[in-house]
DRENKEDO-550922 format. One record per atom (N, C-alpha, C): x, y, z; residue in three letters. Coordinates in steps of 0.02 Angstrom, whole numbers, plus 32768, in hexadecimal, padded with zeros to 4 digits. Layout:
<atoms>
XYZALA
...
</atoms>
This chain:
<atoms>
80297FC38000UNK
800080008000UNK
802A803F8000UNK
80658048800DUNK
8096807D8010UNK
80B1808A7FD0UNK
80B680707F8FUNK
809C80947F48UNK
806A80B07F45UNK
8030809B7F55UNK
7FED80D57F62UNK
7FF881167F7DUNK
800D81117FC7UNK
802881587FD0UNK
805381797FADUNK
808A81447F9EUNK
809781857F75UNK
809081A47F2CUNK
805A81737F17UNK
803C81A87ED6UNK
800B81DE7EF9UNK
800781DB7F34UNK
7FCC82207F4FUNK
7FFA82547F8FUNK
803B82427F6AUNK
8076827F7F93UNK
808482637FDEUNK
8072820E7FE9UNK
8081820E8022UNK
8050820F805DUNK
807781D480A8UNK
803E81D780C9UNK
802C823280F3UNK
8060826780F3UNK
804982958107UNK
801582C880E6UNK
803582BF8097UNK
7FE082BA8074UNK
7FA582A28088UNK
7F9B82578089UNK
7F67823B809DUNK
7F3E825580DFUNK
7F6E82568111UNK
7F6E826F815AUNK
7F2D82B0814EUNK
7F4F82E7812DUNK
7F278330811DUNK
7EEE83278102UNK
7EDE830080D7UNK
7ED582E680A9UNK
7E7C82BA80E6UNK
7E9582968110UNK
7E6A827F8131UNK
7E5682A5816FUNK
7E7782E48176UNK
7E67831F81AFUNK
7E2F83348197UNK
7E2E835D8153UNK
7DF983758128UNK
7DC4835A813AUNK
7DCD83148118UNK
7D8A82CC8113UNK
7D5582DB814BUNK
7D8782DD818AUNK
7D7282BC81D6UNK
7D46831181E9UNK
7D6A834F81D2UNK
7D3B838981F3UNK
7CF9838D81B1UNK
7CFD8381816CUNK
7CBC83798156UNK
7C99833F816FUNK
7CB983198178UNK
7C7582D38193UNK
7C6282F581DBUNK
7C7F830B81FCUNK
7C54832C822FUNK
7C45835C822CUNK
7C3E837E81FDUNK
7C3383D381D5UNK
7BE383B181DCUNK
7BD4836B81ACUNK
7BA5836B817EUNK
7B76832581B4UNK
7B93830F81DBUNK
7B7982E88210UNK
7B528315824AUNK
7B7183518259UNK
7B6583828298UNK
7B4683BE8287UNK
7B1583CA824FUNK
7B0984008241UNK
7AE6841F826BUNK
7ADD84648279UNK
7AD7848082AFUNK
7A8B84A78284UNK
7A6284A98292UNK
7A0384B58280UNK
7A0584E982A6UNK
79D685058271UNK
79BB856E8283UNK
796285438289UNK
7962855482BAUNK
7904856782BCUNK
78F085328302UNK
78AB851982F8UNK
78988519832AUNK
78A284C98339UNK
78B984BE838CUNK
78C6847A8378UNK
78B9846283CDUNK
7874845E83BBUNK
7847844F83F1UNK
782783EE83E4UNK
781783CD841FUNK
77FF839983FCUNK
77AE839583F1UNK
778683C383F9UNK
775383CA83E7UNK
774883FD8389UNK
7785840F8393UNK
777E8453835BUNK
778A84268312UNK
77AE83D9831BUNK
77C483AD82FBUNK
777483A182E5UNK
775A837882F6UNK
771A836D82FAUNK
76E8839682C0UNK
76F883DC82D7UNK
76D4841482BEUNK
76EA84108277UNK
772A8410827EUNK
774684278218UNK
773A83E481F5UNK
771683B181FFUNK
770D837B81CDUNK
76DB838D81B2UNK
76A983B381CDUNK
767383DC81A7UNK
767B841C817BUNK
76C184328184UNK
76C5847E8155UNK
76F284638129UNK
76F5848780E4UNK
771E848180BAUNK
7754849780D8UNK
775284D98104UNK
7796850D8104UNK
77C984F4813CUNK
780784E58128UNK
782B84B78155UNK
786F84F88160UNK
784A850281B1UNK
7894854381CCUNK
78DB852681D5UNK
78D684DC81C2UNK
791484D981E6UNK
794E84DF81A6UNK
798A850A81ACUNK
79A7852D818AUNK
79EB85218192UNK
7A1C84DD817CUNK
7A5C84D38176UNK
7A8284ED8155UNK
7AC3851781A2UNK
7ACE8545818CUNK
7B18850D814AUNK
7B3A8551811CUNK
7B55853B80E7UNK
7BA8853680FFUNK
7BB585208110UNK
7BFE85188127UNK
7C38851E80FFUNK
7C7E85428111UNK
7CA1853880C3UNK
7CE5852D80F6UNK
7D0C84EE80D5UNK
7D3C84F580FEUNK
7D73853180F4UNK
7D77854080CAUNK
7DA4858C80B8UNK
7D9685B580DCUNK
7D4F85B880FAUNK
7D4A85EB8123UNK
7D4685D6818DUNK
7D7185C98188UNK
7D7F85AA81AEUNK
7DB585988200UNK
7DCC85AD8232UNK
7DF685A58255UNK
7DF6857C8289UNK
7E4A855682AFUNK
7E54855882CEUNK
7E6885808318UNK
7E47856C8352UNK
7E5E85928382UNK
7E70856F83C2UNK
7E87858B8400UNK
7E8A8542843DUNK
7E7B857D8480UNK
7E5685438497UNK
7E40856484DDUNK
7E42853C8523UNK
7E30853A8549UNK
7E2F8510857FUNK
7DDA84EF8591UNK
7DC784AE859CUNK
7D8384A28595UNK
7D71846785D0UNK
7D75845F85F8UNK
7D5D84378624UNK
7DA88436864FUNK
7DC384598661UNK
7E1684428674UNK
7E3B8431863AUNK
7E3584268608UNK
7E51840885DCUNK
7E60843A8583UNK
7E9D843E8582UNK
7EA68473852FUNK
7E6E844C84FEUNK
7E63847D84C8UNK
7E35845F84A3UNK
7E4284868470UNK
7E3A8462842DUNK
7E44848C83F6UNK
7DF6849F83D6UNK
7DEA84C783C1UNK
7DA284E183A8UNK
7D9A84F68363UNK
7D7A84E4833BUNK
7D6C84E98301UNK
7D3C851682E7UNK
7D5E856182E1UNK
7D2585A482D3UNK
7D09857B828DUNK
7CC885988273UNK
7CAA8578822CUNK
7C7E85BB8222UNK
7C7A85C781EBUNK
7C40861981E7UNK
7C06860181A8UNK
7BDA862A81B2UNK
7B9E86158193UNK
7B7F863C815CUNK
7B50863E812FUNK
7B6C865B80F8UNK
7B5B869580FEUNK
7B4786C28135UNK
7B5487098156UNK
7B8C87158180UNK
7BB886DC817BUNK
7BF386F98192UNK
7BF186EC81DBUNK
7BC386DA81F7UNK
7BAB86C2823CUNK
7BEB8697825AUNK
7C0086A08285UNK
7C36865982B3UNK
7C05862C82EAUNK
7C0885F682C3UNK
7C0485D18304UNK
7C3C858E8300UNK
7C42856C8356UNK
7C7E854B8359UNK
7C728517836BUNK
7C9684D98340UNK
7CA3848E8360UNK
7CD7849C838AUNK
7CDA847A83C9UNK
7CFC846183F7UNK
7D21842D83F5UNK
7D76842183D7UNK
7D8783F583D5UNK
7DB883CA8416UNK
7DA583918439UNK
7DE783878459UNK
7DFE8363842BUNK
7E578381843CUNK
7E918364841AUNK
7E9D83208437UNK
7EA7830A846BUNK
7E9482AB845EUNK
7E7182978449UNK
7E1F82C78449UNK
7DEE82918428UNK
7E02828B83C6UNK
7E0B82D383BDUNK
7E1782C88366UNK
7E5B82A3835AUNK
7E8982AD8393UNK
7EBA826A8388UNK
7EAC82388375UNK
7E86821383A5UNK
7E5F81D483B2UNK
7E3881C78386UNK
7E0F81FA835FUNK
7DE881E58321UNK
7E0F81CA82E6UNK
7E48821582DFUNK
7E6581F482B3UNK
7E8F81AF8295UNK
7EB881BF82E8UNK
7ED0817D82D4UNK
7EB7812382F7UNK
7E81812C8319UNK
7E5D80FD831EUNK
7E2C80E782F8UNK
7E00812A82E5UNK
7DA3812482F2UNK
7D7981388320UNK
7D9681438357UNK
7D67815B8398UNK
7D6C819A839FUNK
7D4F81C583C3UNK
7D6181F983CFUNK
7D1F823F83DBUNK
7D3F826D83F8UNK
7CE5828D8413UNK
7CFA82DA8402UNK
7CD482F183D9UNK
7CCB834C83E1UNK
7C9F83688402UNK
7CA083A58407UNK
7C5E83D48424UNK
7C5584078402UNK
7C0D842183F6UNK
7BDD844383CEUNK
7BB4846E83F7UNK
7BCF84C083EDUNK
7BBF84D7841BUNK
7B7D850D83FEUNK
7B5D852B8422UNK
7B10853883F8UNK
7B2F859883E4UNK
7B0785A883B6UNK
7B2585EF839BUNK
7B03862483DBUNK
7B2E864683ECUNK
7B2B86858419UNK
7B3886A78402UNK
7B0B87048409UNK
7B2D87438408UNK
7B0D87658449UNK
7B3B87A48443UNK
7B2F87CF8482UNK
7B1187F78474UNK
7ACB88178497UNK
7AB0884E8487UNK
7AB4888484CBUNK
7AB088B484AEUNK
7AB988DF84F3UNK
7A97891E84F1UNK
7A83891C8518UNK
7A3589668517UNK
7A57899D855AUNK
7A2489C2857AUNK
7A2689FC85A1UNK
7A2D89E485DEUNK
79F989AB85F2UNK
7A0B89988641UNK
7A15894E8645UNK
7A2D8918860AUNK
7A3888EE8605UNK
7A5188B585D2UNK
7A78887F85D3UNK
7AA2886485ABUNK
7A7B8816858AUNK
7A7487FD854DUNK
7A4987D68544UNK
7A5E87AB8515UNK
7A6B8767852FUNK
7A928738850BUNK
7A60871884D3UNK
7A71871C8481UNK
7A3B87018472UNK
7A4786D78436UNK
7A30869D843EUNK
7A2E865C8432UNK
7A20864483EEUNK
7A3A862883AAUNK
7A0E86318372UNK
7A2585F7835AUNK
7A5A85C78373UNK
7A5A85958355UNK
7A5D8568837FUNK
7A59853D838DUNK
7A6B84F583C9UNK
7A8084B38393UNK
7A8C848D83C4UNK
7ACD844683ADUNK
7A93841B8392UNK
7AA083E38366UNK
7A8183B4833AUNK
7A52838C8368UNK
7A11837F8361UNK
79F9835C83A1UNK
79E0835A83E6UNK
79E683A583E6UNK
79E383C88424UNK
79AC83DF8427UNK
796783E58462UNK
791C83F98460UNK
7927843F848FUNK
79328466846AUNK
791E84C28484UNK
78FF84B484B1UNK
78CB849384BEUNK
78B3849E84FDUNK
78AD8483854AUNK
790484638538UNK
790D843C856DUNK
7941847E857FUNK
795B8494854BUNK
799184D58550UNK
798E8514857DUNK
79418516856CUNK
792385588592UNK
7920854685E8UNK
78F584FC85EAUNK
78FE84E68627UNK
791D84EB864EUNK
795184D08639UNK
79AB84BD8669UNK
79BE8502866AUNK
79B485328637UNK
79C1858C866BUNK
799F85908685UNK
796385818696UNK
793B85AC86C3UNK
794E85928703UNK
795D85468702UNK
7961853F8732UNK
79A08549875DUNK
79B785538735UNK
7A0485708751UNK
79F985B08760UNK
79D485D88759UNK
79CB86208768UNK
799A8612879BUNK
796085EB87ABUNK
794085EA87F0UNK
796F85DB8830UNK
799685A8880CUNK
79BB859F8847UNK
79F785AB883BUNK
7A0685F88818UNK
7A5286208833UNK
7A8C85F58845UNK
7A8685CE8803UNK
7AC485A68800UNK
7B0E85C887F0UNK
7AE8860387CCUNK
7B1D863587B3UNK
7AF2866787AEUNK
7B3586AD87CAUNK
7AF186E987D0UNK
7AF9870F8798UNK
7AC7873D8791UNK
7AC0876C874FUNK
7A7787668710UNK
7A688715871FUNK
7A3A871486EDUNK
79F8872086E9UNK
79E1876086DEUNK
798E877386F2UNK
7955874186DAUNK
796A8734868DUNK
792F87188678UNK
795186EC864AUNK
791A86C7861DUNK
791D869685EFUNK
78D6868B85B5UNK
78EB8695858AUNK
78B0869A855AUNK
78B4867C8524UNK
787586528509UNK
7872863184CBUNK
7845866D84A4UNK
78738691847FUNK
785D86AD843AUNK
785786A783F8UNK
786386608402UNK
7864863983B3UNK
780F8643837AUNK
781086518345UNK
77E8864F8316UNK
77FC864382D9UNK
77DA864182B5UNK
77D786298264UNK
77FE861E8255UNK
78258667824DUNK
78568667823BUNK
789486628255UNK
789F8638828DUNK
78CE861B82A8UNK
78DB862082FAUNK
790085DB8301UNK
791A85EA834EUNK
793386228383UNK
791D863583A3UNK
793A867383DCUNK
7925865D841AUNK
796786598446UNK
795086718492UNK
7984868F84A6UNK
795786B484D8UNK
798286FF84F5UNK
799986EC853EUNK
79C58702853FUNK
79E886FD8591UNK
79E9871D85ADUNK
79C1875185CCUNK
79CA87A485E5UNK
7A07878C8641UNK
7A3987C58627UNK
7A5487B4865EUNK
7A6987F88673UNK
7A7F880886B9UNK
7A92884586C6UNK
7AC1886A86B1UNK
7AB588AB86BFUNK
7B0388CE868BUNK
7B3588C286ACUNK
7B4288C686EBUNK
7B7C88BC86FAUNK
7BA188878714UNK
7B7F885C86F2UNK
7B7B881586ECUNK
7BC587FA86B8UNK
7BE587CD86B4UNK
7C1787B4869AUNK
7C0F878A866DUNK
7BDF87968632UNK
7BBC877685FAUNK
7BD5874685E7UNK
7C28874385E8UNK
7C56870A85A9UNK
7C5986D385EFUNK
7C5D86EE8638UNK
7C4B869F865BUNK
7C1386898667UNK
7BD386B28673UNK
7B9E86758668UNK
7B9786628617UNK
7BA7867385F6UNK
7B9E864E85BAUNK
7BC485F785BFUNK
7C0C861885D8UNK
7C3585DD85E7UNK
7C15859B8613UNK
7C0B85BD8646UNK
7BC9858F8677UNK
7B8B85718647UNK
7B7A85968625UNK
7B3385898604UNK
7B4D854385CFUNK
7B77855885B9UNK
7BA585198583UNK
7BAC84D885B0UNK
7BC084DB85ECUNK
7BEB84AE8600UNK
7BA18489862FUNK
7B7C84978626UNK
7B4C84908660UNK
7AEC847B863DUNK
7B04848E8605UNK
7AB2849085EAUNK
7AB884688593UNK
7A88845B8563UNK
7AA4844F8535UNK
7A9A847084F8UNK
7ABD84BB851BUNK
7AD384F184DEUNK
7B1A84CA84C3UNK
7B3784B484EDUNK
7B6A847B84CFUNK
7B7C842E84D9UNK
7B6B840384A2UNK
7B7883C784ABUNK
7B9D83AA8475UNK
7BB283668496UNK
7BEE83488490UNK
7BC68311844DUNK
7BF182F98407UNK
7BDD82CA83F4UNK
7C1C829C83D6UNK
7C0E825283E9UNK
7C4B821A83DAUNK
7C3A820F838AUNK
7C8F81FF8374UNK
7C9781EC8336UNK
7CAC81A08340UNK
7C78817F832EUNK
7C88814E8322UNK
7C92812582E2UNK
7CD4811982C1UNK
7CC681018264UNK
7CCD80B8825FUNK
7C9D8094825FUNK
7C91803E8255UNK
7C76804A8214UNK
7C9E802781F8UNK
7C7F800E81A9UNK
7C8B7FCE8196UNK
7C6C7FA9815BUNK
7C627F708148UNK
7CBF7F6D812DUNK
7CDC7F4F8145UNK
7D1B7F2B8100UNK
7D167EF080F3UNK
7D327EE080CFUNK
7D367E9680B1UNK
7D037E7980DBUNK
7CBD7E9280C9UNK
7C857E5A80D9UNK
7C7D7E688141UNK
7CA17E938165UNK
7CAF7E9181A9UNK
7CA77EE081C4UNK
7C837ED981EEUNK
7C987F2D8203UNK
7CD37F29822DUNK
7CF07F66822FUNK
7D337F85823EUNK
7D2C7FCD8244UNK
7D567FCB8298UNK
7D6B8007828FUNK
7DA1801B827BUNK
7D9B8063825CUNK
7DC380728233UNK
7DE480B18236UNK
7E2E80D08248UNK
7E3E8117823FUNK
7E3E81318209UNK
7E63816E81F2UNK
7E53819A81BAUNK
7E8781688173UNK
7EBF815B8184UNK
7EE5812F8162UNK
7EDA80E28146UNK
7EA680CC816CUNK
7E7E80898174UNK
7E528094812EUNK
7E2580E98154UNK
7DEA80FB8124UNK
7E1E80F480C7UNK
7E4D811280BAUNK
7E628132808AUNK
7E7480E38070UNK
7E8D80BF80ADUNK
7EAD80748082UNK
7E748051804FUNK
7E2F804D808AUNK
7DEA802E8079UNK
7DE280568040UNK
7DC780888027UNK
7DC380A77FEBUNK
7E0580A77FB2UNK
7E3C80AC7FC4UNK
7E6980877F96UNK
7E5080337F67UNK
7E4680177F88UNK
7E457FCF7F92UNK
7DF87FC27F62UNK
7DD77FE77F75UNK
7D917FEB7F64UNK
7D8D7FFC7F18UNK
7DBA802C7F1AUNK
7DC280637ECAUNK
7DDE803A7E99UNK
7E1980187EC5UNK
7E337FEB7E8DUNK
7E007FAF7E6DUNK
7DD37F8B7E8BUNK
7DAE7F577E93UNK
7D8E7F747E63UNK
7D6F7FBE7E67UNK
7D2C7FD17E2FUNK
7D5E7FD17DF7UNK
7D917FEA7DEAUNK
7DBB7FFF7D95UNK
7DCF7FA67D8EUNK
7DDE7F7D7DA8UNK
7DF57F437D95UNK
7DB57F227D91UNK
7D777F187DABUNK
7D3A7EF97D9EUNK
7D1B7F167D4EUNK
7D137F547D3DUNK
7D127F8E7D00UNK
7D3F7F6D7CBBUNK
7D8E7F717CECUNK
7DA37F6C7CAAUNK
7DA17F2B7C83UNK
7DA07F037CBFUNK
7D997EBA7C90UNK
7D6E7EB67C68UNK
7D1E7ED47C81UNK
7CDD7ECC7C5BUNK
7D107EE77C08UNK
7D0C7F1C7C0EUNK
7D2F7F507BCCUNK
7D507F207BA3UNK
7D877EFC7BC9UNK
7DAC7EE27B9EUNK
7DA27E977B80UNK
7D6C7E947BB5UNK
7D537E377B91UNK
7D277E537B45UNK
7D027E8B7B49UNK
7CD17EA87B31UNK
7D077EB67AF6UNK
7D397EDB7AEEUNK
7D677EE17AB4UNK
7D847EB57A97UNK
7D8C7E7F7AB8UNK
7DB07E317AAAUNK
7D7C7E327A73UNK
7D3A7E0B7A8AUNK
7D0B7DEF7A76UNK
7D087E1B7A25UNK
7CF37E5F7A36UNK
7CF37E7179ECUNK
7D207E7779C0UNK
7D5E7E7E79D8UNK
7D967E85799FUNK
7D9D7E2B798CUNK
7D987DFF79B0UNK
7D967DC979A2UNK
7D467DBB7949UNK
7D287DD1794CUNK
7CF87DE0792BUNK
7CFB7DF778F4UNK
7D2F7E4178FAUNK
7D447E6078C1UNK
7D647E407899UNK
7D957E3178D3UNK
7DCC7DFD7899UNK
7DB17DCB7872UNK
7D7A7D9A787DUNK
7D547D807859UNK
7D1A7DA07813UNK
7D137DC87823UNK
7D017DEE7809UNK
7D397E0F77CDUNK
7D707E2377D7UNK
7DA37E3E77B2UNK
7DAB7DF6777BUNK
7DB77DC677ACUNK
7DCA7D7E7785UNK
7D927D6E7748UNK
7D667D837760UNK
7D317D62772DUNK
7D117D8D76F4UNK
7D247DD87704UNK
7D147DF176C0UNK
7D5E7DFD769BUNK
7DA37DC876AFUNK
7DC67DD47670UNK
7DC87D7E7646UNK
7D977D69765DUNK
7D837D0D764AUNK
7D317D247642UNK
7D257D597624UNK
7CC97D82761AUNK
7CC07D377603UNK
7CD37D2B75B3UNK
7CAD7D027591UNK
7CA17CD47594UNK
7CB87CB175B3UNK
7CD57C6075D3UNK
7C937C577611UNK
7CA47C827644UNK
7C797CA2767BUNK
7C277C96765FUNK
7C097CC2762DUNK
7BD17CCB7610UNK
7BB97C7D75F6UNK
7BE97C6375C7UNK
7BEB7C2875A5UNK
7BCA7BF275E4UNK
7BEC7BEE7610UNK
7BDC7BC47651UNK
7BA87BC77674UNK
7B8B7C0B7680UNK
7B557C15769CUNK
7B107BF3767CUNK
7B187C167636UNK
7AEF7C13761BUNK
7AD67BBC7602UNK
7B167B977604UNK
7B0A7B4D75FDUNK
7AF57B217639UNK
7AEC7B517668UNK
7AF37B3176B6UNK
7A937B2476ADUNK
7A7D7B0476D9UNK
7A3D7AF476DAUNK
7A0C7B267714UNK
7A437B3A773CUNK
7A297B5F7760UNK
7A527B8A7797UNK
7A427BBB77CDUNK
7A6B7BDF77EDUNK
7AA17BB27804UNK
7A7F7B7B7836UNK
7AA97B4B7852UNK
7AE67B31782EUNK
7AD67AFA77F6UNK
7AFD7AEB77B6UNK
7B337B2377A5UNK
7B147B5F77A2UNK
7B3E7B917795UNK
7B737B9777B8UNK
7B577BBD77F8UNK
7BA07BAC781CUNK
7BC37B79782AUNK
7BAB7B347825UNK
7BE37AFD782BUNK
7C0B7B0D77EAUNK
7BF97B0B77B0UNK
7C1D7B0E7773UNK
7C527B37778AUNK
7C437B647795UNK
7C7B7BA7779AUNK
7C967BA077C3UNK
7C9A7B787808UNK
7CB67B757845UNK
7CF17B327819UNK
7CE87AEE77E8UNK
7CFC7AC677E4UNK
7D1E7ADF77A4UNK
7D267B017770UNK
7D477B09771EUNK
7D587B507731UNK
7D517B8A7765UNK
7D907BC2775DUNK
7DAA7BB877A2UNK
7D937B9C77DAUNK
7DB87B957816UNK
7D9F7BD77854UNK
7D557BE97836UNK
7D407C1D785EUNK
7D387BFA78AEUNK
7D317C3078E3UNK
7D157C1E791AUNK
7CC37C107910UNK
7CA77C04794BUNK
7C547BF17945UNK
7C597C357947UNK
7C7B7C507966UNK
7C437CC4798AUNK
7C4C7CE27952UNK
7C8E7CDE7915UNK
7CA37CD978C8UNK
7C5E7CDB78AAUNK
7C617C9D78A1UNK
7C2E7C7D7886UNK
7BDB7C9C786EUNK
7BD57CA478B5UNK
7B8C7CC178CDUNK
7B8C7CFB78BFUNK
7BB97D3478C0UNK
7BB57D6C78A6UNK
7BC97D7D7865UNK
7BDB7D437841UNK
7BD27D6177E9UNK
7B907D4E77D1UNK
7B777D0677E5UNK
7B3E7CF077CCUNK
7AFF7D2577E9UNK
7B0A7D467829UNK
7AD67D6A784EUNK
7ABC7DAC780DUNK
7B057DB477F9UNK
7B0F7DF977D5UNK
7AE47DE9777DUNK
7ABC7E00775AUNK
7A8B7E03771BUNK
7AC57E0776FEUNK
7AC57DDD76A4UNK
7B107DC57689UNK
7B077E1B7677UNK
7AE67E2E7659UNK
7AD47E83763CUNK
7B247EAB7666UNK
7B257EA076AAUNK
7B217EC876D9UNK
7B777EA376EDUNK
7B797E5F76D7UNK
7BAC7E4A76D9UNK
7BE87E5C76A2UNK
7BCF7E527673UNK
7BED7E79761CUNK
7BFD7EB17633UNK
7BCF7EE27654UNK
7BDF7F3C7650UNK
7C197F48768EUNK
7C2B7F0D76BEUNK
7C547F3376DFUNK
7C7D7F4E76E0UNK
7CA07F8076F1UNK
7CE37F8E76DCUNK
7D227F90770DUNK
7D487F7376E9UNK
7D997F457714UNK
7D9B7F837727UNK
7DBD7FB67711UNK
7DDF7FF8773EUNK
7DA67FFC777FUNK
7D8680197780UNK
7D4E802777BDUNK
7D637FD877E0UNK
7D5D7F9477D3UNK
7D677F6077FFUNK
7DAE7F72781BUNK
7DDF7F7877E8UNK
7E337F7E7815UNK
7E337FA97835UNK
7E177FE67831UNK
7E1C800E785CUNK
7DF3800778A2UNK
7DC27FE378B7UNK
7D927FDE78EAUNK
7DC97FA27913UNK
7DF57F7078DCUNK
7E1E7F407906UNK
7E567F68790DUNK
7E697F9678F4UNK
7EB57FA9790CUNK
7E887FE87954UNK
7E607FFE7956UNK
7E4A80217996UNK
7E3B7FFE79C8UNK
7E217FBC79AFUNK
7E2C7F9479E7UNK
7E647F7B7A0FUNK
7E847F6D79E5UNK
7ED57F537A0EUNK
7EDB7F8F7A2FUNK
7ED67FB07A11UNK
7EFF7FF07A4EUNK
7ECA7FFA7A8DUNK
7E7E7FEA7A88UNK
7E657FF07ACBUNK
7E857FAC7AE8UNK
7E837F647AE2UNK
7EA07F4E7AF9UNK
7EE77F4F7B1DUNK
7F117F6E7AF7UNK
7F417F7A7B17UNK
7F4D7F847B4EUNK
7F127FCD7B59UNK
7F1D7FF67B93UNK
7EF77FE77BBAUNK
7EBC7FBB7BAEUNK
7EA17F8C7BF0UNK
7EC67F697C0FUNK
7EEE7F2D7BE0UNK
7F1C7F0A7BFAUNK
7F5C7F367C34UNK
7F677F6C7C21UNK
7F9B7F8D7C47UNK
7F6D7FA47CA1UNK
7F257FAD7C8FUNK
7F187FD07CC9UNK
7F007F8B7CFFUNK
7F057F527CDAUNK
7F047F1A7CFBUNK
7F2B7EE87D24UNK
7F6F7EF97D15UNK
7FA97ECC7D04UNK
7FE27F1F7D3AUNK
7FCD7F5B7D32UNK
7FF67F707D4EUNK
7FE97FB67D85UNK
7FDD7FAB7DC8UNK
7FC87FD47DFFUNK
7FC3801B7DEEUNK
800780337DCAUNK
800A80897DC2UNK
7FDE80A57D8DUNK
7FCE806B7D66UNK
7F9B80807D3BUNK
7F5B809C7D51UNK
7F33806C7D79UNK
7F07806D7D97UNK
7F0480B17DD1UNK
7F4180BD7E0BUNK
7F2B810B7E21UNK
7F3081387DF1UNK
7F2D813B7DB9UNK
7F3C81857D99UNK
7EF881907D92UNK
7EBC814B7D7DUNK
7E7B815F7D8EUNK
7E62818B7DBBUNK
7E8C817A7E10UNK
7E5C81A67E35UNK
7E7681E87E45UNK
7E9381FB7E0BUNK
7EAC82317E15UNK
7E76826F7DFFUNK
</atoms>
């Protein structure tokens, strides 16, 4: 497998190569939903055409790394912006995307979109996106109840302002209140942020397996080759068969008269082709395709147009035979 890498620059190629893979599969596994995401409101939209929920467009170009500290523990975080330019952030731990990568296992966190609003006599955290799976109105709950019972001080109120047109809840908290730590509290404590495992089991050879990012790239190697070598054989039995044909064909309209003479004395299709299979030395598949062919139609063919359809053939053969018979052939396909 280490010729493979290195027609694709190598396993530190591959490596990058499967970094990418691993933040779109959880780009496109973890999407983060605008609107209302209640379990009664579910219910409600099977009856409306108009569906609020609104995935946002992700681009990895637009995109950063950053690191912070998150449970006791450094964490790398994955800014992502939306197609207003909006940030919101995956939470990565660096053992867990270790562990994904080079195991299969491994856990991120998905944290819900916040901005700060701030008025005359008060500061108001407000809420417009939450994590994949998550019921808003368990969200609202778990603040309130953290604010009845002044688990952390500052937070006046809690409000579901969600409509039509999308998810909102407001956090009214005091001004002189320290907004960026109850938010922090609110993350660590409620599920404006939660955690989701990567787990990659897939079928191989007939078995599930887990698999890291290098595993993944081997399995699709392996796979790719299987489809161009299953393909090309079809192709090239398929070119055998007809240039084998032609050539019969070539053979028998420069023996036209002889050919005609035979047919025509034969008693019937059958007869026919034995004749011709036994006095010019045709094959039976020979055979069957001159007699198949009206003599009209046999008379008019013309040799140039036949040599040329057999000399294009050899050359597809050729190059089947090469992508069969030799590995480097075959990656330039998946290039």
């Amino acid at each position: 497998m280490m010729d493979i890498y290195k027609n694709v620059k190598g396993r530190k190629s591959l490596l990058i190569i499967g970094i990418i893979l691993f933040v779109v599969f959880m780009g496109l596994g973890l999407l983060i939903y605008s609107g209302e995401i209640d379990a009664e409101y579910e219910v409600l939209t099977k009856n409306t055409s108009e569906n609020v929920y609104a995935k946002l467009n992700v681009s990895l170009l637009d995109s950063a790394f950053a690191t912070e500290t998150l449970d006791g523990k450094e964490k790398d975080y994955y800014i992502a912006f939306d197609e207003n330019d909006n940030p919101f952030i995956i939470v990565l731990d660096k053992d867990g995307l270790k562990n994904a990568l080079t195991t299969g296992r491994g856990r991120i966190f998905v944290r819900s979109k916040v901005s700060i609003e701030k008025e005359k006599n008060k500061t108001s955290l407000i809420v417009t996106e939450i994590p994949y799976d998550i019921l808003k109105v368990n969200i609202v709950k778990k603040i309130d109840e953290i604010r009845i019972d002044k688990k952390i001080e500052g937070i006046i109120e809690v409000r579901d302002e969600s409509d039509k047109d999308g998810l909102r809840i407001a956090i009214d908290i005091k001004k002189e209140a320290d907004e960026q730590l109850i938010l922090n509290y609110l993350y660590k404590n409620t599920d404006l942020q939660a955690s989701y495992n990567y787990n990659m089991i897939a079928i191989v050879k007939r078995r599930p397996k887990l698999l890291s990012v290098l595993d993944i790239l081997d399995a699709y190697i392996e796979h790719f080759k299987e489809v161009v070598l299953y393909r090309t054989k079809f192709d090239l039995n398929h070119a055998e068969k007809r240039l084998h044909i032609v050539l019969g064909l070539i053979k028998a309209v420069s023996i036209l008269d002889e050919v005609i003479r035979t047919i025509r004395q034969s008693k019937n299709k059958a007869d026919a082709k034995e004749n011709l299979v036994k006095k010019f030395e045709f094959t039976m598949e020979q055979a069957e395709a001159i007699v198949t062919l009206q003599l009209y139609r046999l008379s008019n063919t013309d040799m140039v147009l036949l040599e040329e359809e057999a000399n294009n053939l050899k050359l597809i053969i050729e190059g089947l035979s090469k992508i069969i018979n030799e590995e480097e052939v075959i990656l330039r396909y998946e290039k």
